[in-house]
C-alpha positions, 0 to 999 in steps of 0.5 A, a space after each residue: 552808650 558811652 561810645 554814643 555820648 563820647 561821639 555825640 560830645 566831639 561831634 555835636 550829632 549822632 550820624 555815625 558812618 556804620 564802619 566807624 569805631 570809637 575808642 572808649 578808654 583804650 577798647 574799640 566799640 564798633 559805635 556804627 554797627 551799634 547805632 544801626 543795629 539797635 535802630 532795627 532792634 528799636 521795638 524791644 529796647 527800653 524805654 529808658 535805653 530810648 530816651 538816652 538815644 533820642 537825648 542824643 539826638 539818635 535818628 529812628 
């Protein structure tokens, strides 16, 4: 979530090519392979793990 919210402060949105890799403080996150995983993974997240997302403006 922190790569989605460091992503989403930068850039103003959440369409995150699949490839792409944020550094979040020195670590890569594969924050593209994130976002689509959990977009398949959508039924069992929690709601609050929803809500963060849709904060972020997250496409479904």
């Amino acid at each position: 979530m922190a790569a989605a919210r460091q992503f989403h402060a930068r850039e103003g949105h959440l369409t995150v090519p699949r490839k792409h890799v944020e550094d979040v403080d020195g670590e890569p996150v594969g924050l593209g392979q994130f976002l689509n995983n959990t977009r398949r993974r959508a039924a069992t997240l929690s709601p609050q793990r929803q809500a963060d997302l849709d904060a972020l403006g997250m496409r479904w």
